[in-house]
The first five atom37 places (N, CA, C, CB, O) and aatype in JSON, in Angstrom:
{
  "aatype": [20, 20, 20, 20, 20, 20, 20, 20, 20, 20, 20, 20, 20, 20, 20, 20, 20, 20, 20, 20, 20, 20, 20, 20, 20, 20, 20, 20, 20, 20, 20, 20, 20, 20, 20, 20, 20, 20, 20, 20, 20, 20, 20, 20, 20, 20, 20, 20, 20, 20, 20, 20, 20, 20, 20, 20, 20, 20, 20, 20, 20, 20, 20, 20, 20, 20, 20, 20, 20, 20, 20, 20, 20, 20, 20, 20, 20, 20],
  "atom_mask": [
    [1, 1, 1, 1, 1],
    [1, 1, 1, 1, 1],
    [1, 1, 1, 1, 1],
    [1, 1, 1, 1, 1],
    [1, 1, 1, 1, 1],
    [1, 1, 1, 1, 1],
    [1, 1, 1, 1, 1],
    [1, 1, 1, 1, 1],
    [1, 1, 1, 1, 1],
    [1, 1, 1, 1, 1],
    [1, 1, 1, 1, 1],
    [1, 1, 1, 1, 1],
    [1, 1, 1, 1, 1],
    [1, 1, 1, 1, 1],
    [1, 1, 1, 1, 1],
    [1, 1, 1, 1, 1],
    [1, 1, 1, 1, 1],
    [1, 1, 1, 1, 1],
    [1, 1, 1, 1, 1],
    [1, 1, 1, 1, 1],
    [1, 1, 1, 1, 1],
    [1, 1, 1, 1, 1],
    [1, 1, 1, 1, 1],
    [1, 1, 1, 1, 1],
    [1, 1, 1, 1, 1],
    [1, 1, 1, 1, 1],
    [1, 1, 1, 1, 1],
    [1, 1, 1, 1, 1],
    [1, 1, 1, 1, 1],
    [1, 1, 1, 1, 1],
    [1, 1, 1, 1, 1],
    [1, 1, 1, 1, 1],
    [1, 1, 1, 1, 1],
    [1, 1, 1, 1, 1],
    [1, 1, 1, 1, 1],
    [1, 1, 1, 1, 1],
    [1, 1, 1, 1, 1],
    [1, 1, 1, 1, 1],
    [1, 1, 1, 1, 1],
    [1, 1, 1, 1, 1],
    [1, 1, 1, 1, 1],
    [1, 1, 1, 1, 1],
    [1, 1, 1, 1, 1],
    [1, 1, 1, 1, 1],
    [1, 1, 1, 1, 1],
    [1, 1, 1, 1, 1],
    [1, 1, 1, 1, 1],
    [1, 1, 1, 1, 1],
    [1, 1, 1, 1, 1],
    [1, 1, 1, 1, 1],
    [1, 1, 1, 1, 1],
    [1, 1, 1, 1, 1],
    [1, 1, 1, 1, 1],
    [1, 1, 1, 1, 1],
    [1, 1, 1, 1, 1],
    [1, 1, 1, 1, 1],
    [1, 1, 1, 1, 1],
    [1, 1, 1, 1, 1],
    [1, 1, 1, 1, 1],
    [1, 1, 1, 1, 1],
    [1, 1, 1, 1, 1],
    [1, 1, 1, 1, 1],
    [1, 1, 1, 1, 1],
    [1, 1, 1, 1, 1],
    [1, 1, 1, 1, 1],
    [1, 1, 1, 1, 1],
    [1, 1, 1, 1, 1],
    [1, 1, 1, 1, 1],
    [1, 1, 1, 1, 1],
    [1, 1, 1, 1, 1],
    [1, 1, 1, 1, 1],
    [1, 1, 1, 1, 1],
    [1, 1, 1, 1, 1],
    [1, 1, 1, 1, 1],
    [1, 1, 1, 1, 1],
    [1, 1, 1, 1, 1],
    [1, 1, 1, 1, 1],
    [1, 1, 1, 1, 1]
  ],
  "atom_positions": [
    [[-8.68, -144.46, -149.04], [-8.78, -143.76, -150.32], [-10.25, -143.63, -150.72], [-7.97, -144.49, -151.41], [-10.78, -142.52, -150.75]],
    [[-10.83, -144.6, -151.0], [-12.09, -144.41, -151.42], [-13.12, -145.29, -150.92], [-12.08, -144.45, -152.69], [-14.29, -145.21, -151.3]],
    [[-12.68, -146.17, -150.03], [-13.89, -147.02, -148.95], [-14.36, -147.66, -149.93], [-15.21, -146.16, -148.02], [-15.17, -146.82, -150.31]],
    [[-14.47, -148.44, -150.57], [-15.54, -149.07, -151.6], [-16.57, -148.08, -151.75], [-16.24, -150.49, -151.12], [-17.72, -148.48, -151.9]],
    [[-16.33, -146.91, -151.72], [-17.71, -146.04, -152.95], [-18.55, -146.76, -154.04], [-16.97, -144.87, -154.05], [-17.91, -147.51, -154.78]],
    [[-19.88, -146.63, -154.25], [-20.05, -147.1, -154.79], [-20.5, -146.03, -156.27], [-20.65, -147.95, -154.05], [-21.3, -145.14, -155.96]],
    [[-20.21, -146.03, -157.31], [-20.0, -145.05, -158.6], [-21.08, -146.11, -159.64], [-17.92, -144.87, -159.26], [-20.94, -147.26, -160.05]],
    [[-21.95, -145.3, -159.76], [-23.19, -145.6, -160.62], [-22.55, -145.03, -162.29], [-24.81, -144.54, -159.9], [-22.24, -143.84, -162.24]],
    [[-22.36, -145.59, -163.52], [-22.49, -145.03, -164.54], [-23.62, -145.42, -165.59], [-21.38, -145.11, -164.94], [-24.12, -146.54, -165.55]],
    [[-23.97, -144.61, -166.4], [-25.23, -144.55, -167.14], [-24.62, -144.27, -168.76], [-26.35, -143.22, -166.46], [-24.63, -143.16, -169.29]],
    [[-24.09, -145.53, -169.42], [-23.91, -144.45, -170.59], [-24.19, -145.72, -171.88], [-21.97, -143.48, -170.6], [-23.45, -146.71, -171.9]],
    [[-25.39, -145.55, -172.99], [-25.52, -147.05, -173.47], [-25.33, -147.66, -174.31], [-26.26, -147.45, -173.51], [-25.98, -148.55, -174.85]],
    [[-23.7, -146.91, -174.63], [-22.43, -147.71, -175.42], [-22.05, -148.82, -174.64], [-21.03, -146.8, -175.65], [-21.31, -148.54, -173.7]],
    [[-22.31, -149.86, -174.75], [-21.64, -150.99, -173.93], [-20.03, -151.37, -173.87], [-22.28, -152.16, -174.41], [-19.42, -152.05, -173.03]],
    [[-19.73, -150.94, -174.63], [-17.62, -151.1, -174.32], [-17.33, -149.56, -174.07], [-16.26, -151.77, -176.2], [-16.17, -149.42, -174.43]],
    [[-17.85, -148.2, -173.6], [-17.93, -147.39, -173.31], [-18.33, -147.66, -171.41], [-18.71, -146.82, -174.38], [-17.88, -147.25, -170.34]],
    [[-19.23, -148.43, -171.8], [-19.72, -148.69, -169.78], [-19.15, -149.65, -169.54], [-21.41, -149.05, -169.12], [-19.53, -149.88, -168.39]],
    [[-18.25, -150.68, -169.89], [-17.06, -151.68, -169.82], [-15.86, -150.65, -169.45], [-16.79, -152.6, -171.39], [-15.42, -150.5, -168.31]],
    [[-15.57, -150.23, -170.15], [-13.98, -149.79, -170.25], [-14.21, -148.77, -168.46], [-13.48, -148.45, -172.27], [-13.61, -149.15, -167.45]],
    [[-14.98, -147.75, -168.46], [-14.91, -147.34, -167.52], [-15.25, -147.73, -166.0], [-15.26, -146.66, -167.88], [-14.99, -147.13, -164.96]],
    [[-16.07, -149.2, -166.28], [-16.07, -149.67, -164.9], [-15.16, -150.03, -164.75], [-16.81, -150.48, -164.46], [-14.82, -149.94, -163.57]],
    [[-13.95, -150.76, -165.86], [-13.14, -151.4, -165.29], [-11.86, -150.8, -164.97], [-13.06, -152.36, -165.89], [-11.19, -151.44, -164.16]],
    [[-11.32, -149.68, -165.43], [-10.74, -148.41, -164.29], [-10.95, -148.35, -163.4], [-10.9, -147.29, -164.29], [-10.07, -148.42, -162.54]],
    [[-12.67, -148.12, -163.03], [-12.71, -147.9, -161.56], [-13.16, -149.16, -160.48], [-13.7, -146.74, -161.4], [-13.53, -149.01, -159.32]],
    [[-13.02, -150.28, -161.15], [-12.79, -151.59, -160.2], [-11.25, -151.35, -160.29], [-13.43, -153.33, -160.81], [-10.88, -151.15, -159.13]],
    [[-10.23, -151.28, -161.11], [-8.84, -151.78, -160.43], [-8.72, -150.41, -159.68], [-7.35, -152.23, -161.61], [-7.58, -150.11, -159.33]],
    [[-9.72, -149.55, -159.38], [-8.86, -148.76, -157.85], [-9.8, -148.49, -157.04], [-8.01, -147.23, -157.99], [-10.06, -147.43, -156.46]],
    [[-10.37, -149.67, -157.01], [-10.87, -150.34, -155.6], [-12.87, -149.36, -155.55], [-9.26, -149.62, -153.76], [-13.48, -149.13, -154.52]],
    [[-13.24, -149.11, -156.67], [-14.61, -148.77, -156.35], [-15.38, -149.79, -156.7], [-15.1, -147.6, -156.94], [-14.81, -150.6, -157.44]],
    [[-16.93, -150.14, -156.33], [-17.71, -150.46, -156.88], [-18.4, -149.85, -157.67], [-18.11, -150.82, -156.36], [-18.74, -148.7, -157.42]],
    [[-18.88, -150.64, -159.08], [-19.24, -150.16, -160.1], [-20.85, -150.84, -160.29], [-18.11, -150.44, -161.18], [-21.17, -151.95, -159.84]],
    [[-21.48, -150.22, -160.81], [-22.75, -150.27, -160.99], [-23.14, -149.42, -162.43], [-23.38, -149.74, -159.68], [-23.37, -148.21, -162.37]],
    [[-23.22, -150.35, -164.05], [-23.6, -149.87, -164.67], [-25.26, -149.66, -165.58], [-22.74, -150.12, -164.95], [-26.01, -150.6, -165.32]],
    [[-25.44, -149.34, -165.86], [-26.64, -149.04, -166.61], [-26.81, -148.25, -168.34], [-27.28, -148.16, -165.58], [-26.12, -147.41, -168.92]],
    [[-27.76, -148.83, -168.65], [-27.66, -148.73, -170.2], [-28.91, -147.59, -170.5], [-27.93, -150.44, -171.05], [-29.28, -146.99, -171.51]],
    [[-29.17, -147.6, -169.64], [-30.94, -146.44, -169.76], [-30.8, -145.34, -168.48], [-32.98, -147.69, -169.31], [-30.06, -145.43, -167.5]],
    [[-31.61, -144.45, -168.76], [-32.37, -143.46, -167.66], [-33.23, -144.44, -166.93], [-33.38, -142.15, -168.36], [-33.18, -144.72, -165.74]],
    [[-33.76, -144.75, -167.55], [-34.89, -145.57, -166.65], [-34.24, -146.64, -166.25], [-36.24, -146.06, -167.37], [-34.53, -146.81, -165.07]],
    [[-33.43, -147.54, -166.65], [-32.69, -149.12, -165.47], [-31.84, -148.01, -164.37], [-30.95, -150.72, -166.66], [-30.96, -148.59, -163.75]],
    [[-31.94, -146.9, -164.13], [-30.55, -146.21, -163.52], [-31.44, -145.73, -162.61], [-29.47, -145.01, -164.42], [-30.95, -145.48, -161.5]],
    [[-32.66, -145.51, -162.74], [-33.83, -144.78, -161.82], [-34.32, -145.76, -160.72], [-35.21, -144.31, -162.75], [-34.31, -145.62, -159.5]],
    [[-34.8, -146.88, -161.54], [-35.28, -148.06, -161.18], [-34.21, -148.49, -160.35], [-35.64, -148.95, -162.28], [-34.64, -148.78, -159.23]],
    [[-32.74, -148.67, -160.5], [-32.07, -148.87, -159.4], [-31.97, -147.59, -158.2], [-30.8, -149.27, -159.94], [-31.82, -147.85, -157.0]],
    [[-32.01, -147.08, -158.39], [-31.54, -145.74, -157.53], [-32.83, -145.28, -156.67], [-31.01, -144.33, -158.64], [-32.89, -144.26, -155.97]],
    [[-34.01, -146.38, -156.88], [-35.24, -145.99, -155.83], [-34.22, -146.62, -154.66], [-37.13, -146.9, -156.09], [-33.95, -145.88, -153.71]],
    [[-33.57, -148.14, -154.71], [-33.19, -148.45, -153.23], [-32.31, -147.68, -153.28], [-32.79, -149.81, -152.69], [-32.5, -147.18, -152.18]],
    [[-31.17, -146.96, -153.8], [-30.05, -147.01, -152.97], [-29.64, -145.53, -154.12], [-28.94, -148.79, -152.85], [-29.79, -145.51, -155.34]],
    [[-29.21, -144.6, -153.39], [-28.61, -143.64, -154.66], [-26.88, -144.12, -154.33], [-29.05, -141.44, -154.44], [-26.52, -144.58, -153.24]],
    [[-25.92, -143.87, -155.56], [-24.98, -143.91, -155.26], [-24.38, -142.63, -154.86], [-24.53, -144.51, -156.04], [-25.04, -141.62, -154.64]],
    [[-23.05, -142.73, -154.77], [-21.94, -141.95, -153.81], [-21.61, -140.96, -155.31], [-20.24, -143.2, -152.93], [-21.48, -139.77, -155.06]],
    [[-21.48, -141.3, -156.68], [-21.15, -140.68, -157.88], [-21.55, -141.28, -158.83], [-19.98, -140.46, -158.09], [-21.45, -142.5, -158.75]],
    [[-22.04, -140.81, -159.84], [-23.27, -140.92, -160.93], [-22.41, -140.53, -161.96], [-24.75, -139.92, -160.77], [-22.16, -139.32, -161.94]],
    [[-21.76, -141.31, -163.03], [-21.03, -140.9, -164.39], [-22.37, -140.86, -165.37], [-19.68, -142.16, -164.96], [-23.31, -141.61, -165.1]],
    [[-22.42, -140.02, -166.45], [-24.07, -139.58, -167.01], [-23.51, -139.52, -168.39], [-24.98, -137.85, -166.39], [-22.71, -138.64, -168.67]],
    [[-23.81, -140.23, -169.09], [-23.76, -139.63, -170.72], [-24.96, -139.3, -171.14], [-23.26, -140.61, -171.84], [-26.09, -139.74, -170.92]],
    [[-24.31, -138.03, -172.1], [-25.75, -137.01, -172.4], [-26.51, -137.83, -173.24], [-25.52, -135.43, -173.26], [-27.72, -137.62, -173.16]],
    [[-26.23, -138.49, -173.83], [-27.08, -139.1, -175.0], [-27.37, -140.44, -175.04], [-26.51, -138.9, -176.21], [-26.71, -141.37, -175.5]],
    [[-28.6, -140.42, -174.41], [-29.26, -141.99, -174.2], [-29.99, -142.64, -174.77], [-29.84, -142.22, -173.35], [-31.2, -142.6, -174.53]],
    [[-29.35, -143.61, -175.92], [-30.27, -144.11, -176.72], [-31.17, -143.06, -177.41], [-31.0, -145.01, -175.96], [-30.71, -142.04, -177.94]],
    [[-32.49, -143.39, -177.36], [-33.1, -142.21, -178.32], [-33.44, -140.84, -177.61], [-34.52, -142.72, -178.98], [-34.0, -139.87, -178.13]],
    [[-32.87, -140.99, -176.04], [-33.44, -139.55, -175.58], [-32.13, -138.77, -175.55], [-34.29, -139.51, -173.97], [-31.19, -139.05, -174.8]],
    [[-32.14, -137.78, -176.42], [-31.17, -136.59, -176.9], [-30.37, -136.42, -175.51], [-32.06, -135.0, -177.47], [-29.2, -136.62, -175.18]],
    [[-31.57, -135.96, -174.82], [-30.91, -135.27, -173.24], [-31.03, -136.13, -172.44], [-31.59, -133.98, -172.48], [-30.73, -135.82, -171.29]],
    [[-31.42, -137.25, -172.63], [-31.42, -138.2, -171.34], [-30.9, -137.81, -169.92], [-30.61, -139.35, -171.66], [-31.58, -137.79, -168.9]],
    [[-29.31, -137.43, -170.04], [-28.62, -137.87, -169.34], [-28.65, -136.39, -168.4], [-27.36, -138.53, -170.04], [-28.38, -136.41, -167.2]],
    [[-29.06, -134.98, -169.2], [-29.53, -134.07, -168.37], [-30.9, -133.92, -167.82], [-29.28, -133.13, -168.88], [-31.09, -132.96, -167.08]],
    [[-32.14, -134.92, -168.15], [-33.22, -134.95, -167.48], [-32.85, -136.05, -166.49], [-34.46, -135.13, -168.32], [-33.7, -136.22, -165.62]],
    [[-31.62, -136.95, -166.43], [-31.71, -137.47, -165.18], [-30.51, -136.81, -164.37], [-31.69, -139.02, -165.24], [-30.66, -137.17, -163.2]],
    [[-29.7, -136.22, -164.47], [-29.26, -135.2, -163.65], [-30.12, -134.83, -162.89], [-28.83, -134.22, -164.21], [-30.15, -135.16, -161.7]],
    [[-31.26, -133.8, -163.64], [-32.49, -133.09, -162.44], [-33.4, -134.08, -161.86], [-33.63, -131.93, -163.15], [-34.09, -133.76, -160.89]],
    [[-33.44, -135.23, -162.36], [-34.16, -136.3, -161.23], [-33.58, -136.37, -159.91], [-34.12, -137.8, -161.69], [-33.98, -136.32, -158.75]],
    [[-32.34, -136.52, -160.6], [-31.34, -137.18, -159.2], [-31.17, -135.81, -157.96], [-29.25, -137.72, -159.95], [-30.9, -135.87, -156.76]],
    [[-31.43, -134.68, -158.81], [-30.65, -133.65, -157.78], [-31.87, -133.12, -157.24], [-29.56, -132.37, -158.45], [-31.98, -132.33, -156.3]],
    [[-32.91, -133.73, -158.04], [-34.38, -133.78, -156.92], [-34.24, -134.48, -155.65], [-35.72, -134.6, -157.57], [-34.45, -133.98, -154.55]],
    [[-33.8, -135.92, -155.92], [-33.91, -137.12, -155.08], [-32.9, -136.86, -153.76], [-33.47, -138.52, -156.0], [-33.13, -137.16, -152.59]],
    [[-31.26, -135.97, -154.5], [-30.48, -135.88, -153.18], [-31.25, -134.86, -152.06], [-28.88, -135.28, -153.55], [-32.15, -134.08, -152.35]],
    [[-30.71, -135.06, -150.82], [-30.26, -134.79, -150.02], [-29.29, -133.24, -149.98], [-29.83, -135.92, -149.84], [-28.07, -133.13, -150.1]],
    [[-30.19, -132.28, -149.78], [-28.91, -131.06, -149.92], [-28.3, -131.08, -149.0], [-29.18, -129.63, -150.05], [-27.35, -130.3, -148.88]]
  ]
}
């Protein structure tokens, strides 16, 4: 089904990035959350994940979550 994927989310409501890791631990992904653009960057120099959950609104940056969209889709692999 899903190999242990590993699913990065970014969103920095903390029972917002609770509730949804823990959906996707009971069906078998690894979860990797983050509360910033920047702790989500800083992880994602070693390793990008397999799927990136993004909330638009990060803390005080309005768009956060669409200026790290275009980081990331710099960083992939087309």
């Amino acid at each position: 089904m899903n190999s242990g994927k590993l699913v990065a989310i970014v969103e920095d409501e903390l029972a917002i990035r609770e509730n949804y890791s823990a959906a996707l631990q009971r069906n078998g992904y690894r979860v990797q959350g983050y509360a910033s653009r920047q702790a989500a960057l800083s992880a994602f120099d070693t390793r990008l994940p397999d799927l990136v959950i993004i909330d638009i609104n990060l803390g005080d940056e309005i768009e956060g979550g669409f200026e790290l969209c275009r980081e990331l889709r710099a960083r992939s692999a087309c």
